[in-house]
PLY file of the C-alpha trace (Angstrom):
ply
format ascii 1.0
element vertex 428
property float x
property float y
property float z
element edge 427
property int vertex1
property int vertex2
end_header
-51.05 -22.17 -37.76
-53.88 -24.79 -38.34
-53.05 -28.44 -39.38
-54.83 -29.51 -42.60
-54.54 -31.26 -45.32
-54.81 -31.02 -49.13
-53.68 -33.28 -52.58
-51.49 -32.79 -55.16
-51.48 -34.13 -58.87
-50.36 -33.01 -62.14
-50.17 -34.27 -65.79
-52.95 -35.87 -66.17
-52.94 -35.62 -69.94
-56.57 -36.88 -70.17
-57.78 -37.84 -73.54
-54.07 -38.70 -74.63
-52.80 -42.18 -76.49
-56.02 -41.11 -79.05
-54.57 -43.71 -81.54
-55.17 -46.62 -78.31
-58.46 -46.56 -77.06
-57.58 -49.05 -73.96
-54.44 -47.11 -73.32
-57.14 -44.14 -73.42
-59.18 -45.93 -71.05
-56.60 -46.97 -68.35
-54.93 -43.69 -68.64
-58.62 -41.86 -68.14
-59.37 -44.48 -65.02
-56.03 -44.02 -63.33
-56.78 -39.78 -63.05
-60.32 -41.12 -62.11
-58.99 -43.27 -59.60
-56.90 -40.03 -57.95
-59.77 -38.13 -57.64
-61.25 -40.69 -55.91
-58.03 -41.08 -53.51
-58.36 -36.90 -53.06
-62.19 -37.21 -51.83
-61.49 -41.00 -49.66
-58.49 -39.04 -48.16
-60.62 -36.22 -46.44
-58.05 -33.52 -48.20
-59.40 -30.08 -47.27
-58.57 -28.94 -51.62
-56.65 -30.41 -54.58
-53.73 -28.38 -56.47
-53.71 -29.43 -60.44
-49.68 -28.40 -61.53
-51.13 -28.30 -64.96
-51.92 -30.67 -67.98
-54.89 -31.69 -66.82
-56.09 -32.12 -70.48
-53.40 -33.54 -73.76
-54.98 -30.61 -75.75
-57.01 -27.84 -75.23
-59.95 -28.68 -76.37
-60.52 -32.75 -76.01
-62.97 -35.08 -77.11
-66.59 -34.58 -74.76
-66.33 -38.12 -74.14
-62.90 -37.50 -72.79
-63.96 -34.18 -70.87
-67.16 -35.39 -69.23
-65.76 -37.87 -66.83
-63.66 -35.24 -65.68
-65.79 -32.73 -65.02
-68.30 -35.14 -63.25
-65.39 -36.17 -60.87
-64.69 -32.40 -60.16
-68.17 -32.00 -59.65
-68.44 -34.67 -57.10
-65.30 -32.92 -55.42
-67.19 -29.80 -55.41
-70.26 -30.93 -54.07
-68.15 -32.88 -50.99
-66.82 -29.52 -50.10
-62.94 -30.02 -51.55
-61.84 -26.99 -53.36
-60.02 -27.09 -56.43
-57.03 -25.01 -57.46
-55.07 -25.24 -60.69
-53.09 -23.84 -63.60
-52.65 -24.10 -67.24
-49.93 -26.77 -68.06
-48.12 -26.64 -71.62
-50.94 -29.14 -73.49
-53.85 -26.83 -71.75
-53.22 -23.93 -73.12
-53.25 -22.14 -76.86
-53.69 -18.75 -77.88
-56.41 -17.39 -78.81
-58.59 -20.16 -78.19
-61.04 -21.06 -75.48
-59.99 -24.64 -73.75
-61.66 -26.91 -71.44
-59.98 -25.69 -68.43
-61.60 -22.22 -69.44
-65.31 -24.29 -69.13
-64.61 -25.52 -66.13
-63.07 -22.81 -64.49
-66.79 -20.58 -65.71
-68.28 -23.50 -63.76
-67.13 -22.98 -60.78
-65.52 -26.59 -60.67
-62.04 -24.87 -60.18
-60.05 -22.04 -59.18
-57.28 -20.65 -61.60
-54.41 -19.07 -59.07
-52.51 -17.78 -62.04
-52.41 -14.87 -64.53
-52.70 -15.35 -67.95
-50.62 -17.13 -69.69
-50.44 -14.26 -72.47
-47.90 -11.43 -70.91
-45.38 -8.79 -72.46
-42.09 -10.26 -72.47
-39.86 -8.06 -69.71
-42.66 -6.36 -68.19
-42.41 -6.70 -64.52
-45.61 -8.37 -62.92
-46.85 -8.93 -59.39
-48.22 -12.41 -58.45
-51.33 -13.02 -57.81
-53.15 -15.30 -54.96
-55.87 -16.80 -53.66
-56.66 -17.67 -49.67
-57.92 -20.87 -49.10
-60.42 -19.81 -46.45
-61.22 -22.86 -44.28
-57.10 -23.81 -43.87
-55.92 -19.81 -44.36
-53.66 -21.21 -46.99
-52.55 -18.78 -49.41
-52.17 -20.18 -52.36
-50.33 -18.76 -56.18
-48.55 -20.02 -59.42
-47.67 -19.51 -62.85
-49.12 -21.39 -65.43
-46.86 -23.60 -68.37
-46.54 -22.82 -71.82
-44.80 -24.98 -74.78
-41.20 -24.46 -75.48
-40.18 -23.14 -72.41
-42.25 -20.04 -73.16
-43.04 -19.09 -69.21
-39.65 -18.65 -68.68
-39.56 -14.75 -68.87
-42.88 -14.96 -66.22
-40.41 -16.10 -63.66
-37.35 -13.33 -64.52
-39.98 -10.33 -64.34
-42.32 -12.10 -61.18
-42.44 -9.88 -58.24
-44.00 -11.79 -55.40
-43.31 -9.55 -52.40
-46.84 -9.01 -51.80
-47.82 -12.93 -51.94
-45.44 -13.52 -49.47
-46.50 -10.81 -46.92
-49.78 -12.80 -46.39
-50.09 -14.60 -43.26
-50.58 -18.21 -43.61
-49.14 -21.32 -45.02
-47.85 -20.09 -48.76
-47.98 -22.93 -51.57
-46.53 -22.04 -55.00
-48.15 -23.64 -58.31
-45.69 -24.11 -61.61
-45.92 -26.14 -64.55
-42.02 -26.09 -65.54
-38.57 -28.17 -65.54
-36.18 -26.95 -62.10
-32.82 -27.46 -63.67
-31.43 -28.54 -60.50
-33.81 -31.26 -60.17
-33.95 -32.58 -64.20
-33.48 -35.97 -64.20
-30.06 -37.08 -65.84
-31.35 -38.63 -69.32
-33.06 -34.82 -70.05
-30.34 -32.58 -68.57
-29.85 -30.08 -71.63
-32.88 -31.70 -73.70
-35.50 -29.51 -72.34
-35.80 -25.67 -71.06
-35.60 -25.22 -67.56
-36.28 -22.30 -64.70
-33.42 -22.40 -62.06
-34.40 -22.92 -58.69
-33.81 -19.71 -57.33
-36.27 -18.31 -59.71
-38.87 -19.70 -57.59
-40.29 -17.08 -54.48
-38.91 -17.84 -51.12
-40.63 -18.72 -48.09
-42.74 -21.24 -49.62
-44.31 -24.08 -47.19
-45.03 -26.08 -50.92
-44.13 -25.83 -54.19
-46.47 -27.90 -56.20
-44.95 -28.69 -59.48
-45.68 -30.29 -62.11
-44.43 -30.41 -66.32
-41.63 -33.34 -65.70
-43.57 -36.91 -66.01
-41.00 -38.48 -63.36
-41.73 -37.87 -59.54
-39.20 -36.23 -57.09
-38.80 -34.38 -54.68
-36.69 -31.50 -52.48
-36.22 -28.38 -50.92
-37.42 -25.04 -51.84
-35.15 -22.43 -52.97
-34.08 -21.23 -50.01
-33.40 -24.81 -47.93
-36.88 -24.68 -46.88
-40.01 -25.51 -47.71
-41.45 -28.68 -49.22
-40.74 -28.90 -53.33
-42.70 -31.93 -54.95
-43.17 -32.97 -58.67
-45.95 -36.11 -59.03
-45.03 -37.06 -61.98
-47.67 -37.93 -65.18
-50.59 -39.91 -63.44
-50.45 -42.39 -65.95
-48.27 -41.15 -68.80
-48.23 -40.35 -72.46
-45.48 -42.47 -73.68
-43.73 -45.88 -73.94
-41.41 -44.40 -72.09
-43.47 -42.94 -69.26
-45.02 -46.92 -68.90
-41.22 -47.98 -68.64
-40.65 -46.05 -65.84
-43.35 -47.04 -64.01
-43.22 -50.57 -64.78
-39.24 -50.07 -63.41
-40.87 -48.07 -60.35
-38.55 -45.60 -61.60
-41.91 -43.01 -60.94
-44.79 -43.52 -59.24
-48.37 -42.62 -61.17
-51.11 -41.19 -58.67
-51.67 -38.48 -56.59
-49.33 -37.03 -53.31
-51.32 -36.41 -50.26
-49.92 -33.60 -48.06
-50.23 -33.16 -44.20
-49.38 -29.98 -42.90
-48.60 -29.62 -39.52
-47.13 -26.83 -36.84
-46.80 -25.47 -40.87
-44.22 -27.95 -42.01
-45.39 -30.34 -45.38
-45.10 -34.17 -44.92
-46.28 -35.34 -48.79
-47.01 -39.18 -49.27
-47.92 -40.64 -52.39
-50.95 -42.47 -53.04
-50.78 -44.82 -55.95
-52.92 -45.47 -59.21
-51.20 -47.29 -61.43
-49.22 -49.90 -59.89
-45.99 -50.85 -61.43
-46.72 -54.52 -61.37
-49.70 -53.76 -63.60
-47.63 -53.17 -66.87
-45.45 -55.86 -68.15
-42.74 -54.76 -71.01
-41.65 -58.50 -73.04
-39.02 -58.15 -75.61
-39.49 -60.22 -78.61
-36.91 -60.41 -81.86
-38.93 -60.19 -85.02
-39.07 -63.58 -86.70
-41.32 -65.99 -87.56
-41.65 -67.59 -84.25
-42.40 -63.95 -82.52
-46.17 -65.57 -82.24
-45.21 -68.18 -80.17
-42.79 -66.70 -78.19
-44.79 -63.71 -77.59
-47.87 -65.33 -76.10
-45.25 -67.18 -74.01
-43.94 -64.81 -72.69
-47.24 -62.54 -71.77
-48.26 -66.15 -69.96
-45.51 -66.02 -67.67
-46.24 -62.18 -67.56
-49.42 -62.55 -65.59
-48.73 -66.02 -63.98
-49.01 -63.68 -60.83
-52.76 -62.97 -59.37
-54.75 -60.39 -60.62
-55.43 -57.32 -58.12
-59.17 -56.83 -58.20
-60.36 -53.73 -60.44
-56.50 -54.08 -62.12
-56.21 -52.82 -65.68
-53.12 -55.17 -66.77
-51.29 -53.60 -69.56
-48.92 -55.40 -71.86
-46.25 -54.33 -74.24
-44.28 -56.41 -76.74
-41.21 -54.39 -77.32
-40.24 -55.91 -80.98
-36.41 -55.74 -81.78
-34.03 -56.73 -84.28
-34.66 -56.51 -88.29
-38.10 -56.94 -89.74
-37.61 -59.35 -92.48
-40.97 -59.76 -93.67
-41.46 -63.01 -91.53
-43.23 -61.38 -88.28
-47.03 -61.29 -89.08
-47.90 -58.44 -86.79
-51.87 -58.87 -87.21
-51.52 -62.42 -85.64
-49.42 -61.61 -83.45
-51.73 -58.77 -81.85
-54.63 -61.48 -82.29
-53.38 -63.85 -80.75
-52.04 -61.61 -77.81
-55.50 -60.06 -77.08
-56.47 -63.85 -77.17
-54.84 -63.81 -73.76
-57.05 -61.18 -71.98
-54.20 -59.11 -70.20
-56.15 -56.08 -69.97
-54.54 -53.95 -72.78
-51.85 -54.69 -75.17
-49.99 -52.08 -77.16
-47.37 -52.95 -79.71
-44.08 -51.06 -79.22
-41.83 -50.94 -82.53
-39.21 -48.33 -81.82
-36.73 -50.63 -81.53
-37.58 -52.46 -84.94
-35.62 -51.89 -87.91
-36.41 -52.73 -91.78
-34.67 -54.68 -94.26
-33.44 -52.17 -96.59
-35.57 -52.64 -99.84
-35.68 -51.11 -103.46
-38.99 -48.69 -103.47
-42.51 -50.14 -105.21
-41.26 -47.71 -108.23
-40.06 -44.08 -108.46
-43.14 -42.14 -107.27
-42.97 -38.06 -108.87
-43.06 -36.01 -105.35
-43.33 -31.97 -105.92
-39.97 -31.04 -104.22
-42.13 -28.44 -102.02
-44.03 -31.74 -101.34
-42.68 -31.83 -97.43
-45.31 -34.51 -96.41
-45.09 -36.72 -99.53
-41.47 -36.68 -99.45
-41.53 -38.29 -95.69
-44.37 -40.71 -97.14
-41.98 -41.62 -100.26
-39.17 -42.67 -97.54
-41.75 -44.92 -95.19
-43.04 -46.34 -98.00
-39.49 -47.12 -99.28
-39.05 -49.45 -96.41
-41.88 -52.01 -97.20
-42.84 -54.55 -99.91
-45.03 -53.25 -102.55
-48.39 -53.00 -101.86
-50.54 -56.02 -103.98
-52.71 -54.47 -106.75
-52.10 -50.83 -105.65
-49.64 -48.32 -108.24
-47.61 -46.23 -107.00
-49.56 -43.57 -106.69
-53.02 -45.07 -105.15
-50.05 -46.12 -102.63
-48.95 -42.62 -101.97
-52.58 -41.62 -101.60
-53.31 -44.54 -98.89
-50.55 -43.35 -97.16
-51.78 -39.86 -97.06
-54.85 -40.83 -95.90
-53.01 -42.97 -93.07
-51.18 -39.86 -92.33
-54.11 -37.97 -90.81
-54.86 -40.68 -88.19
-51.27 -39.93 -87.22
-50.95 -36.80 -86.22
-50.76 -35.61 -82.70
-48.27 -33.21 -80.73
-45.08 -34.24 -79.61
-45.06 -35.43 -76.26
-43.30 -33.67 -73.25
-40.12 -34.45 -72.87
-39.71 -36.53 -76.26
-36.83 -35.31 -78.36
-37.69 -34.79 -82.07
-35.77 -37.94 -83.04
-37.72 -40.14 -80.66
-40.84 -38.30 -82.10
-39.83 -38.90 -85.64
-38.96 -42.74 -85.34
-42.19 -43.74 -83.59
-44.46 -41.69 -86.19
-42.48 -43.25 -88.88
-42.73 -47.17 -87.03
-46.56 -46.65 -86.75
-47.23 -45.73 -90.05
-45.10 -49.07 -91.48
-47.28 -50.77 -88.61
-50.54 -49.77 -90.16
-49.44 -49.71 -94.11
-48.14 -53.47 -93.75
-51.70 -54.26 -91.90
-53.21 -52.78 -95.35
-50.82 -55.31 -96.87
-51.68 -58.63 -94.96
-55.46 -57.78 -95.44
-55.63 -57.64 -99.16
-53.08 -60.06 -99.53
-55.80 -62.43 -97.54
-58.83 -61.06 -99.82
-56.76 -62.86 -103.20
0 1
1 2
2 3
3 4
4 5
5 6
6 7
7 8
8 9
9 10
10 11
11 12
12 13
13 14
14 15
15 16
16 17
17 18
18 19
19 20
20 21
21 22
22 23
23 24
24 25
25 26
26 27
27 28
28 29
29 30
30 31
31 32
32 33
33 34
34 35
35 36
36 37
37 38
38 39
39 40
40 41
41 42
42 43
43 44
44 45
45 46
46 47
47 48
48 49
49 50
50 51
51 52
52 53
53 54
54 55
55 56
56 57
57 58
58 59
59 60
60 61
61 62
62 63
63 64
64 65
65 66
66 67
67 68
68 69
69 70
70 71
71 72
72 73
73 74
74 75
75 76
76 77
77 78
78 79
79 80
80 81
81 82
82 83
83 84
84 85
85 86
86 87
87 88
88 89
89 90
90 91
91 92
92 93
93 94
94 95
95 96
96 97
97 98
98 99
99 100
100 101
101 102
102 103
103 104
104 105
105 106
106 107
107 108
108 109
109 110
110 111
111 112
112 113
113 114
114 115
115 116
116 117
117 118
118 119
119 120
120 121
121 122
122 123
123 124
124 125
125 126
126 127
127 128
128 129
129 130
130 131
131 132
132 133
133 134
134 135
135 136
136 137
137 138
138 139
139 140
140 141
141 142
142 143
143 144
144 145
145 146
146 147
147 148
148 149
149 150
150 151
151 152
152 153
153 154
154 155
155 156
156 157
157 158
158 159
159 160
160 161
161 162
162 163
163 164
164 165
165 166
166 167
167 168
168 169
169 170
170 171
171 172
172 173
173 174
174 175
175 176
176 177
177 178
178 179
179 180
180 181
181 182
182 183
183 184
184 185
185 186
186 187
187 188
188 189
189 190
190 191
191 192
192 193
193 194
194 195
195 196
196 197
197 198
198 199
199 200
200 201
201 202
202 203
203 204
204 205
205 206
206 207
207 208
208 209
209 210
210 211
211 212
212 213
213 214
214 215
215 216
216 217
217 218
218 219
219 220
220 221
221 222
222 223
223 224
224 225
225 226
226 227
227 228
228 229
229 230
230 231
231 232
232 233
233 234
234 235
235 236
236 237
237 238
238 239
239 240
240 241
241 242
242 243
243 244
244 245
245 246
246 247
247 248
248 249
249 250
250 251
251 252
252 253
253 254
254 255
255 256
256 257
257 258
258 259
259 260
260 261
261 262
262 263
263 264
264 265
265 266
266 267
267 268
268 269
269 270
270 271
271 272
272 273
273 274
274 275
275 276
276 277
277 278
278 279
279 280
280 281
281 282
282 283
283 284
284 285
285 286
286 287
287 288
288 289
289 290
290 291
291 292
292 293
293 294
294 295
295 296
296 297
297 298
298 299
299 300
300 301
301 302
302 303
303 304
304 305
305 306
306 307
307 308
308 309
309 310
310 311
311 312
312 313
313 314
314 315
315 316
316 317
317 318
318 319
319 320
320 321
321 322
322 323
323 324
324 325
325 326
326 327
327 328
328 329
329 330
330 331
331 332
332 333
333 334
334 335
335 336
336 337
337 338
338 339
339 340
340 341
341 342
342 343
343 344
344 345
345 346
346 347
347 348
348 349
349 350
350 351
351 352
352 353
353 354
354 355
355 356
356 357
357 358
358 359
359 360
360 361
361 362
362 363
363 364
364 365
365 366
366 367
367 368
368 369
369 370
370 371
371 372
372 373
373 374
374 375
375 376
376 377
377 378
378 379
379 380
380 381
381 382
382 383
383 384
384 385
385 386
386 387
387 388
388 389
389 390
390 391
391 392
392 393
393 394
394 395
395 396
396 397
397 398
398 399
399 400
400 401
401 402
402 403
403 404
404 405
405 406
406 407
407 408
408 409
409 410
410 411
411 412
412 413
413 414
414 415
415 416
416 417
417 418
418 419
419 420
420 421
421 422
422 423
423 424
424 425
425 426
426 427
């Protein structure tokens, strides 16, 4: 069996943090930065375990970069295999990955994503014709959705091909969920998977790790986001907890060695916790100074988050404070208030909500937890908030519970209300 070698990366999630456009930016340059690592590592073809976009259909802006690095892959003769992950796919509507794939940029490996529950199904595959790889996978969908693909899979014929087999999925293995999401998110077991596998290319689970196949053999390897889509994805990175970039594989006498190649270095995000009085200002920028007394790495995107805690009394000027932070010049600075709580206060005045009125009875109770609003009634406030509410809306990330979901929508929308609030208070 030749010796070769290919790359591996999944959950890219390009074009997510849309509410942080230098979050946007690092995020965008980190998957940038793999591709780069894929073509400076003379890999023969590049696996893409899904995700590759946040949503189907992203911004151009967002999509162009990508497909411009695919190209260059193209043109320097490394082939490109991938699946739909969870945030790429939606039915009944044509998504990037679609585009790309019409291109020529890519190869999909997997079926639809759109198949009769319980009908049995035989796996497709593609060969890899320079390594003889054979190559096959089954693409994510939300909510654990794929499931049934793997119960009704037959695979018998993928795995009578000669050559080195690599299987694609975009899905939690229970026996390899990390402890702090064991029972929080669907999962496929691990003998679900086909046997006989050299690789099993995973992807879906934004923390790295790595194993045995199903049957003891075999190479199983999940890369983890590339950058992340969440406070808590930074966190873990920052903790080196995961590592964000891209796994290189050597194959040889047809036995995977993976090593990871990485694009966001942990040292490059700094978390400082700050209580929420009036001297957070001082202490912040501080704190951010002995953050980056270290030397910068050159073409570093620093990124630093102030992780306010403690009650919000009305003291903590959070304009200012962001001011005064980006005075500083780390790179990228992103406010994290999900462990910031508010002084329980009376509302601006009873506000008449429709009882159907689902969206303006979660406004009523955000609004209910800040000062009133100068020279706006009650209802001109419920209408700003409305308004505020569109800019807030975006899917819930993977492997965020719904209560972690619904506090950090609710501490970004008291984040931008009480903005509202300082700024008119300063036109008086």
């Amino acid at each position: 069996m030749k010796n070769f070698r290919f790359a591996h990366i999944a959950d890219a999630h390009i074009g997510a943090w849309p509410r942080d456009p230098g979050l946007q930016r690092a995020l965008r340059a980190s998957v940038l930065r793999a591709f780069d690592l894929v073509r400076e590592s003379r890999s023969e073809f590049l696996l893409i375990s899904g995700d590759l976009f946040h949503n189907p259909t992203p911004e151009p802006t967002e999509a162009a970069p990508v497909a411009a690095a695919l190209r260059e892959l193209h043109d320097a003769g490394i082939r490109v295999y991938a699946i739909f992950g969870s945030h790429d796919y939606v039915v009944h509507q044509i998504s990037w990955l679609d585009v790309l794939s019409e291109g020529g940029l890519f190869a999909r490996v997997a079926p639809s994503p759109r198949m009769e529950e319980g009908q049995a199904w035989d796996l497709p595959w593609v060969r890899d014709e320079p390594t003889g790889a054979v190559i096959a996978g089954v693409s994510g969908r939300t909510q654990g959705l794929d499931a049934h693909a793997f119960e009704t899979m037959r695979s018998e014929g993928f795995l009578a091909e000669q050559g080195f087999h690599i299987f694609l999925y975009h899905a939690a293995i229970l026996e390899y969920l990390p402890p702090e999401l064991q029972g929080m998110v669907t999962g496929v077991p691990l003998a679900r998977l086909p046997k006989g596998c050299g690789y099993y290319a995973g992807g879906h689970i934004h923390e790295t790790y790595s194993g045995m196949g199903p049957d003891g053999q075999g190479v199983l390897v999940n890369p983890g986001a590339t950058f992340g889509t969440s406070i808590t994805d930074l966190d873990k990175i920052a903790r080196g907890l995961t590592r964000a970039g891209v796994v290189i594989v050597d194959v040889k006498e047809g036995k995977a060695h993976p090593d990871w190649r990485i694009t966001t270095p942990s040292e490059s995000i700094r978390f400082v916790d700050i209580k929420a009085n009036a001297t957070s200002i001082t202490e912040a920028t501080t704190k951010a100074r002995e953050a980056w007394a270290t030397p910068r790495i050159p073409g570093e995107t620093r990124i630093l988050v102030p992780r306010l805690h403690g009650e919000r009394d009305g003291s903590t000027d959070i304009t200012a404070l962001m001011t005064a932070l980006r005075g500083l010049d780390p790179g990228v600075v992103h406010l994290d208030l999900n462990d910031l709580t508010a002084r329980e206060v009376a509302p601006p005045s009873a506000i008449a909500v429709d009882p159907n009125d689902v969206e303006g009875s979660v406004l009523s109770s955000i609004l209910s937890a800040l000062p009133p609003l100068p020279d706006l009634s009650p209802e001109a406030t419920l209408r700003v908030a409305r308004e505020l509410l569109h800019e807030l809306r975006r899917p819930q990330s993977s492997g965020e519970t719904a209560e972690v979901y619904r506090r950090r929508t609710i501490d970004v929308a008291i984040h931008h209300l009480d903005r509202l609030r300082t700024e008119r208070g300063a036109r008086r």
